[in-house]
C-alpha positions in Angstrom: -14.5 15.2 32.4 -14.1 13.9 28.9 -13.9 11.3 26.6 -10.4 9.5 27.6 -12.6 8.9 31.2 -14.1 6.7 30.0 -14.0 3.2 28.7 -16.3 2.2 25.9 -17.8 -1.4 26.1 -19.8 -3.2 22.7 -21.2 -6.5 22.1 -22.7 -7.2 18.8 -25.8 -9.3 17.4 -25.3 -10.2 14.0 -28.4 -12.0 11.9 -26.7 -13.7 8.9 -29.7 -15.0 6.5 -28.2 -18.4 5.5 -28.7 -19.1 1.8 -31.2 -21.8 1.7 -33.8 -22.0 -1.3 -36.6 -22.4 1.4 -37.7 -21.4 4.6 -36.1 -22.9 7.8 -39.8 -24.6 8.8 -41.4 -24.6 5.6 -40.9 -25.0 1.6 -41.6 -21.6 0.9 -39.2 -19.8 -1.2 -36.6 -17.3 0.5 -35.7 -15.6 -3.0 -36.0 -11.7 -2.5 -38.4 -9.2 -4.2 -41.4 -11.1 -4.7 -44.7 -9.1 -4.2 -46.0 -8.8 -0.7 -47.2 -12.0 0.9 -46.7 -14.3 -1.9 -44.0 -16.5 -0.4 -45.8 -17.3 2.6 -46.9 -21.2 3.4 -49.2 -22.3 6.2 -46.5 -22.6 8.4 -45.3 -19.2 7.9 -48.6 -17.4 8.6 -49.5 -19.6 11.4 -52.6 -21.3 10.2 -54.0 -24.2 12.6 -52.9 -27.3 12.7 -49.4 -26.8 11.0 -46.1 -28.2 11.8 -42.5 -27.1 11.4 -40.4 -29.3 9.5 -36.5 -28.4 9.9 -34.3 -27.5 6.7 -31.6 -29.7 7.4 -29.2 -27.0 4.3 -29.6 -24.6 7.4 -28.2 -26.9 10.2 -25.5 -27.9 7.7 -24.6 -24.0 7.0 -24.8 -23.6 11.2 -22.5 -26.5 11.4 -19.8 -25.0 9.0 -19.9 -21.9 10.8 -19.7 -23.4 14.1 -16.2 -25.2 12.3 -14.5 -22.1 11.1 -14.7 -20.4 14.3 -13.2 -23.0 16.2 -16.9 -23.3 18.2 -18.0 -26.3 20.5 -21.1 -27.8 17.6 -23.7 -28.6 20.3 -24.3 -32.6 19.2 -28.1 -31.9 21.3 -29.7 -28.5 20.7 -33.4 -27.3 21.3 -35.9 -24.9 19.8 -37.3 -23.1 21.8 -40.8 -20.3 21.5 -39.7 -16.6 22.2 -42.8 -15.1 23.4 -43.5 -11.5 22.3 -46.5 -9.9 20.3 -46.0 -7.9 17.2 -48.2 -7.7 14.1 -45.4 -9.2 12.1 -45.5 -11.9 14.0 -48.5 -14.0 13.7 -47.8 -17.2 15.7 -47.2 -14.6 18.7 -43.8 -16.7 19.2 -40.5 -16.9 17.4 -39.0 -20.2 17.1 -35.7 -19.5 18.1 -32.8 -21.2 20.5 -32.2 -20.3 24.0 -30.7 -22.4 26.6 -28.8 -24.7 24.4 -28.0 -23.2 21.1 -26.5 -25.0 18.3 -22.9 -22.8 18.0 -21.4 -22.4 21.2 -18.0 -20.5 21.7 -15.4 -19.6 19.2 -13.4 -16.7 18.3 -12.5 -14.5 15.5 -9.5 -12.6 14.9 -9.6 -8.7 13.5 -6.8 -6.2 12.2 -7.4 -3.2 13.6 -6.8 0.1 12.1 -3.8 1.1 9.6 -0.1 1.3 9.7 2.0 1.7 12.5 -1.3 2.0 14.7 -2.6 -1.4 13.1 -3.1 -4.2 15.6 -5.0 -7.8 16.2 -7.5 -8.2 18.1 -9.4 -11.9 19.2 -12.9 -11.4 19.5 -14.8 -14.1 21.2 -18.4 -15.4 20.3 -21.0 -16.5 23.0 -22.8 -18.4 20.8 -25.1 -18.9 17.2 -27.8 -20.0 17.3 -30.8 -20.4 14.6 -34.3 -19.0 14.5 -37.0 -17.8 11.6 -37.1 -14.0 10.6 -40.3 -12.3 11.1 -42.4 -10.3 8.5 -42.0 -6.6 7.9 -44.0 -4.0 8.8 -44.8 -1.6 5.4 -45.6 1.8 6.4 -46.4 3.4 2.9 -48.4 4.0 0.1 -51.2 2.4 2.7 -53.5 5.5 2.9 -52.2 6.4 6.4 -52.4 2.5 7.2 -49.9 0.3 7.9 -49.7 -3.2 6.0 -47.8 -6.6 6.5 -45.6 -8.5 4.3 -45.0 -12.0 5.6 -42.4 -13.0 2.6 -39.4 -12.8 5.3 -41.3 -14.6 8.0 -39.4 -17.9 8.5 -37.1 -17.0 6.6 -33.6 -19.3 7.9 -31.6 -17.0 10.4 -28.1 -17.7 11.7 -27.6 -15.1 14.8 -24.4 -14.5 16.0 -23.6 -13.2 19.5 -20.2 -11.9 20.5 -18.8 -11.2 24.2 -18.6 -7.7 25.2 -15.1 -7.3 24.3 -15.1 -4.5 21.5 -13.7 -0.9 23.0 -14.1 1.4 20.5 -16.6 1.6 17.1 -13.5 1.1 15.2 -12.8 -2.4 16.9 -16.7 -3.2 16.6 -16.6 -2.1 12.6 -13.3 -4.6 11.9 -15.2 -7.3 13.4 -18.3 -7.0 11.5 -16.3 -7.0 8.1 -14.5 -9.4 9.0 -17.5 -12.1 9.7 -19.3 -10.4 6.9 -16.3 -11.9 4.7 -16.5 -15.1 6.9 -20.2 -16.3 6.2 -19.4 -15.4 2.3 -16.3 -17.4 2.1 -17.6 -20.4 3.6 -20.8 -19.9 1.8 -23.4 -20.0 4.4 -24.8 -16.6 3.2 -25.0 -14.0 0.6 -24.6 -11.5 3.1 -26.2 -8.5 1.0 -26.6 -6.0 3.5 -28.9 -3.9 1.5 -31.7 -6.7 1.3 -31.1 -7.3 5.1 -29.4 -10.8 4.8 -26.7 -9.2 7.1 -27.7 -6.8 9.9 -26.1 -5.9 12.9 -27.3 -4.7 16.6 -25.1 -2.8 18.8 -25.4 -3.3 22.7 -23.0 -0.4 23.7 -22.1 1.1 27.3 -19.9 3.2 29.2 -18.3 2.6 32.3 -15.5 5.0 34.5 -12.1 3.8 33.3 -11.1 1.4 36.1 -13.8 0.1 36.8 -15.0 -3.5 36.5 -19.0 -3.1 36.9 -20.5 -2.9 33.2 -22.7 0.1 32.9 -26.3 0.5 31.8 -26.2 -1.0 28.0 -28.6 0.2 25.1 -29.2 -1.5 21.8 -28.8 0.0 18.2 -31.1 -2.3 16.2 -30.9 -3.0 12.3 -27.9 -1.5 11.2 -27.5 -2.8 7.5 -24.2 -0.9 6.9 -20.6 -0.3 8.1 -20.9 3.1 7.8 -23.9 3.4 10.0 -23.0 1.3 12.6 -19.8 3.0 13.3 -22.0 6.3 13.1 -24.7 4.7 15.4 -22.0 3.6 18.0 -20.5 6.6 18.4 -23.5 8.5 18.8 -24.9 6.5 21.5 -21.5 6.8 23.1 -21.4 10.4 22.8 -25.2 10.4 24.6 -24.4 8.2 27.1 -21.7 10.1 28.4 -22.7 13.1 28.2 -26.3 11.7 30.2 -24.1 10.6 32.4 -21.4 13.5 32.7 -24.7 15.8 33.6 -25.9 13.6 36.2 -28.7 11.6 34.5 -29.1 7.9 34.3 -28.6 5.3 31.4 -32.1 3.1 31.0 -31.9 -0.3 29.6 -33.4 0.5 26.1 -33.9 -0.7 22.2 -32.7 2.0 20.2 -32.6 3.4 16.3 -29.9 5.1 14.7 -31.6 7.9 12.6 -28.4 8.8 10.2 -29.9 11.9 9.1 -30.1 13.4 12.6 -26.8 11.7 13.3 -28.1 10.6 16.5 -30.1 7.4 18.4 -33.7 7.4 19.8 -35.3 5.2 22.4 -37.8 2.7 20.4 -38.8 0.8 23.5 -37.8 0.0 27.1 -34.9 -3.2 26.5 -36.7 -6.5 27.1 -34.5 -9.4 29.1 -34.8 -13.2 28.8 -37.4 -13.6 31.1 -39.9 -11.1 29.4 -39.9 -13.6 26.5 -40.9 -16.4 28.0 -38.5 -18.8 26.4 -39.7 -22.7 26.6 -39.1 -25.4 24.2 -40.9 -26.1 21.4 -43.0 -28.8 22.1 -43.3 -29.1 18.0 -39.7 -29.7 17.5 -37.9 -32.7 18.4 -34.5 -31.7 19.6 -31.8 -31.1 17.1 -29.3 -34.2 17.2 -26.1 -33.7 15.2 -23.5 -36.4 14.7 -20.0 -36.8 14.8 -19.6 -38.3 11.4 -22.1 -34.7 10.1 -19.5 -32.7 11.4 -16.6 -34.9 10.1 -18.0 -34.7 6.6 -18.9 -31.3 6.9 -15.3 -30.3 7.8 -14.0 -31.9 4.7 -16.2 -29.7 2.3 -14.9 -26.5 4.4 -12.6 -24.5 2.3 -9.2 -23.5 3.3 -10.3 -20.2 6.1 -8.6 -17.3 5.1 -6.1 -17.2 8.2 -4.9 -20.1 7.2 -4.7 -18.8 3.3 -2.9 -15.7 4.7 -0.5 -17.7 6.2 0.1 -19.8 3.2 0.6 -17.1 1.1 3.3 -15.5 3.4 5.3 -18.7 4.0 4.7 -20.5 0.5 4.2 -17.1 -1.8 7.0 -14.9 0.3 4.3 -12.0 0.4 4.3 -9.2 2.6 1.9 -9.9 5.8 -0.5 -6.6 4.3 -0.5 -8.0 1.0 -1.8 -11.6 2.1 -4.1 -9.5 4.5 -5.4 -7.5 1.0 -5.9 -10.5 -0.9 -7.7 -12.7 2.1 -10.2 -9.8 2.3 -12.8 -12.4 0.5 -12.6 -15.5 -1.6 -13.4 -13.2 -4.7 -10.2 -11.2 -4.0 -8.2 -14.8 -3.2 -9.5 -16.5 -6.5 -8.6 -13.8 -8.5 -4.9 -13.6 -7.0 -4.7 -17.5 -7.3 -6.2 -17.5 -10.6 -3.9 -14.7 -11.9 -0.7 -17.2 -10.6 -2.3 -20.1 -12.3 -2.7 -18.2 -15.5 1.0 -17.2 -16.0 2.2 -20.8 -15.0 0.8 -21.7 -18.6 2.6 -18.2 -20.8 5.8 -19.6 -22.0 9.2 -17.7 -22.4 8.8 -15.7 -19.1 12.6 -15.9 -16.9 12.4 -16.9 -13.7 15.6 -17.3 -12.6 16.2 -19.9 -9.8 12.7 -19.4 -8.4 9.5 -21.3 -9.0 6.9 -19.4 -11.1 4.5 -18.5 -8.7 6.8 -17.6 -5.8 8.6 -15.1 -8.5 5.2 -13.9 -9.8 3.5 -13.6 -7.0 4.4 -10.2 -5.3 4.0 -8.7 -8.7 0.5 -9.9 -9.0 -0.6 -9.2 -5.4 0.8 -5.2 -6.5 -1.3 -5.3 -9.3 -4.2 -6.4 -8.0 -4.4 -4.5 -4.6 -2.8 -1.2 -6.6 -5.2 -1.6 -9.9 -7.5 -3.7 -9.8 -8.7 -3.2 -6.6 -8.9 0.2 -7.8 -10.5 0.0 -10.4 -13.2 -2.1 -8.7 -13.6 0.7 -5.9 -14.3 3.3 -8.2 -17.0 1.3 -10.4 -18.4 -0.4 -7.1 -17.9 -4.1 -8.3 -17.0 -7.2 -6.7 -13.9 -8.9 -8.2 -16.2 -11.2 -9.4 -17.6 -8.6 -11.4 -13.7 -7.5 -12.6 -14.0 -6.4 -16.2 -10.4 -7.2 -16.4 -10.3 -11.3 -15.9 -7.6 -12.9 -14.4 -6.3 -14.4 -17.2 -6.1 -10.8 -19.2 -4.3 -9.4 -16.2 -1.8 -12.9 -16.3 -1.1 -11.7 -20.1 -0.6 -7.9 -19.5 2.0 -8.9 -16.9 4.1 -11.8 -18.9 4.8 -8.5 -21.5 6.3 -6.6 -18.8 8.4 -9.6 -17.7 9.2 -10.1 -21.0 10.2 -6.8 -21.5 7.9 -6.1 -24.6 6.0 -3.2 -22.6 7.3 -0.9 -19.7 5.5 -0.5 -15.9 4.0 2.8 -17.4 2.8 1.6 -20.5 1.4 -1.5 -18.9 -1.2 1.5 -17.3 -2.1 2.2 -20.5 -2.6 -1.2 -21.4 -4.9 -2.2 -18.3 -6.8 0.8 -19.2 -7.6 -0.2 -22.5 -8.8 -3.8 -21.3 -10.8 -2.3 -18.5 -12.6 -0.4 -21.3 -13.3 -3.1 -23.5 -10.7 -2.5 -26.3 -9.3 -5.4 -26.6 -9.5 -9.4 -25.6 -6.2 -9.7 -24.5 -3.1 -7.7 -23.7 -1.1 -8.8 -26.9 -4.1 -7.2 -29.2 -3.9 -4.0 -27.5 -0.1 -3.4 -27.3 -0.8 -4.4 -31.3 -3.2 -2.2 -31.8 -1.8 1.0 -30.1 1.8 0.1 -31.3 2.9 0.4 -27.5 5.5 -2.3 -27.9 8.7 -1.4 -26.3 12.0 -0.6 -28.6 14.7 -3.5 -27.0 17.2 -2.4 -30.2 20.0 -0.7 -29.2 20.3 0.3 -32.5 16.8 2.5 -32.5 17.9 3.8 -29.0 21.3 4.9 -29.5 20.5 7.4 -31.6 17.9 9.0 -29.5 20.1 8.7 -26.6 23.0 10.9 -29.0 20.4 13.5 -29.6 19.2 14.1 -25.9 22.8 14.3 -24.7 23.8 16.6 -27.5 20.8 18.9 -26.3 21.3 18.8 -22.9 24.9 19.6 -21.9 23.7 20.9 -19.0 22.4 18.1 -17.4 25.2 16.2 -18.4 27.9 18.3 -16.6 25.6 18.2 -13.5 25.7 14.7 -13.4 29.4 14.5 -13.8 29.3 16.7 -11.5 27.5 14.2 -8.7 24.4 15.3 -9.1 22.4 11.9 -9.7 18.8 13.9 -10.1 20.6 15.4 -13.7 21.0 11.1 -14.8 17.5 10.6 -14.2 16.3 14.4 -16.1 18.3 12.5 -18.8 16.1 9.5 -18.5 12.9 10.9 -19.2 14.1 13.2 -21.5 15.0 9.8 -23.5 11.8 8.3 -22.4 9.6 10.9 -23.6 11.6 11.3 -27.3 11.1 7.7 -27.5 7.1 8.2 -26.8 7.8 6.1 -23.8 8.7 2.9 -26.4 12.6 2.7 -25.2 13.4 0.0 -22.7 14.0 1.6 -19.4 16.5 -0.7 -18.3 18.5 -0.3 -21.9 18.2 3.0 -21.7 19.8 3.5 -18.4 22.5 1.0 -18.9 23.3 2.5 -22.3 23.0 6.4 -20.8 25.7 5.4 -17.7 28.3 4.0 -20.3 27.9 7.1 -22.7 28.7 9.4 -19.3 31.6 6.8 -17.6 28.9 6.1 -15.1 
């Protein structure tokens, strides 16, 4: 039996840090790298006598979640204690929501692979709900001890629960970027996965392909990168089958990836709902949000990138992939729009009988997807972090519109501003002498010489050969040191030959 037997079936668990200053129950500060234990109030380590206070900057970054994803916001919600005993956890309860969570519903939609095997998937969403992070369990450096660091311990924690609708770790991987840019474009998190302000847990199973009964599911827990957690699915897929496949059982467990090994490893046996114990906090008076919160909170939402994407495809003319590109995050977005805004202002560019931006834009959205992008990728920035702004990238491209610099040279150009070597466009083209020769004067005579020297090509072309016009071209081009206008040079070339 193999693989195409079976049908894959994933949920994920997502814990988004929300970007508070404090704790969720206490004033304690959730900034990260502080030494061990030294953002830790009463509250926090459970001292007796202490009372949580709710951050009402988490509820408000719950609430604009809840909004984006087209969620039910519970107006009555209630903290609840999840019962379980763990040395980083010195209350021996989480505070947490259960029954009646403060997210409920929603969906989000995910592109799915590349090309002509792209498609869209819906994923829905059970439910968000908030809770405190525990400490962390440090097991070095101790001399064969283990210590505790309760810094993260209350820490505000959005977690996201999705239906099991995800079929494959590709599906499961597009759905986890794409929240990942969610909670950063609407601001309710950071979402730096390498200080664990984003992690996912994969509940995967298997099941015979038509079939309705879910199988036996296992849990990856902590998986703080793409990469890994498309590693970690498909190694507990490949384990679970082959269990299966040789007549074993599947056990309800919690699992780790180990990425080294390649493979996962039972931690414990999987707890359910009743193990914990789940009653509500009798601390905490339920969580009452009103009609005219969420109203207000709506207006400060930005505009959600579906509905950007379709903007820019309707208003902008772009290409569905491009819009997808530049939608990736509100970085990427910014930059586009700010790039558009930036050649509104250049004077002297011809636009025909379109608008500016609608006649700039698919030019832009090249150049940013094709080089800056690039360039981003390879250095490991954000385009945040772009060392080419957008109002550089706005002046490099007016010079090709204007016709002072060619598509090639404009490489050049971009490279030079990338590497520091000049504030602006103008001054490098200036500096390097890169601007383009428009005088048909200067290029007539070059154009002369090439023909003279390469008869050859030029009986080929009269000929009908149309690859022996463009050896003429770059012959041209490269006499010229790449300075002639293209678009004189082949008009001038075709009248020379009767073309």
């Amino acid at each position: 039996m193999s693989r195409a037997d079976w049908e894959v079936v994933i949920g994920l668990e997502t814990h988004v840090q929300l970007s508070t200053q404090s704790k969720i129950f206490s004033g304690s500060s959730t900034a990260f790298g502080a030494e061990p234990n030294r953002q830790a109030a009463a509250i926090d380590i459970a001292l007796p006598g202490v009372l949580p206070v709710l951050n009402r900057g988490a509820v408000e970054r719950a609430i604009r979640f809840g909004l984006a994803i087209g969620a039910k916001v519970a107006p009555t919600s209630i903290f609840a204690r999840k019962n379980y005993f763990y040395p980083d956890l010195p209350k021996g309860y989480q505070i947490s929501q259960y029954e009646l969570p403060v997210v409920q519903g929603g969906t989000i939609t995910v592109q799915v692979g590349e090309g002509d095997k792209a498609y869209e998937k819906v994923i829905e969403l059970t439910r968000a709900h908030l809770e405190e992070d525990a400490g962390k369990s440090l097991h070095e450096d101790f001399h064969g001890m283990s210590g505790i660091d309760l810094n993260r311990a209350g820490t505000p924690l959005l977690e996201i629960v999705t239906e099991p609708v995800m079929r494959s770790s590709d599906e499961a991987v597009a759905y986890a970027r794409a929240l990942h840019s969610l909670v950063r474009w609407i601001d309710i998190s950071d979402g730096n996965m390498q200080e664990g302000s984003f992690r996912c847990d994969a509940n995967v199973s298997v099941r015979k392909k038509g079939t309705e009964k879910l199988g036996t599911r296992r849990e990856v827990k902590n998986l703080n990168s793409f990469r890994f957690l498309k590693e970690a699915i498909e190694a507990e897929i490949a384990y679970q089958i082959e269990t299966l496949e040789d007549g074993g059982t599947i056990q309800q467990a919690t699992v780790l990836f180990d990425p080294d090994a390649g493979e996962t490893r039972a931690m414990r046996s999987k707890e359910d709902a009743q193990d914990y114990r789940y009653f509500p906090d009798p601390d905490l008076l339920p969580l009452v949000i009103s009609d005219e919160w969420i109203a207000r909170v709506k207006g400060e939402l930005p505009e959600l990138p579906a509905a950007k994407k379709a903007r820019y495809q309707s208003e902008l003319m772009l290409l569905p992939q491009d819009a997808e590109a530049l939608t990736s995050s509100l970085d990427a977005a910014t930059y586009f729009e700010s790039t558009l805004a930036a050649l509104r202002d250049i004077p002297e560019i011809p636009y025909q009988t379109q608008t500016p931006d609608v006649a700039n834009a698919k030019h832009v959205a090249n150049w940013i997807i094709n080089n800056v992008a690039a360039a981003l990728n390879r250095e490991q920035l954000s385009f945040a972090e772009s060392k080419v702004t957008p109002e550089q990238l706005a002046g490099l491209l007016a010079n090709i519109f204007k016709s002072v610099i060619s598509g090639n040279t404009a490489r050049k150009v971009f490279d030079a501003l990338w590497g520091g070597e000049g504030a602006s466009a103008d001054e490098v083209i200036e500096k390097q002498g890169l601007k383009q020769v428009t005088d048909l004067s200067a290029i007539e005579p070059i154009i002369d010489e090439v023909l003279a020297a390469n008869q050859k090509s030029v009986e080929e072309f009269r000929a009908g050969k149309e690859k022996a016009f463009n050896a003429l071209v770059g012959q041209v081009m490269k006499a010229s040191k790449g300075k002639a206008s293209p678009a004189q040079v082949n008009e001038l070339l075709k009248r020379k030959l009767g073309g």
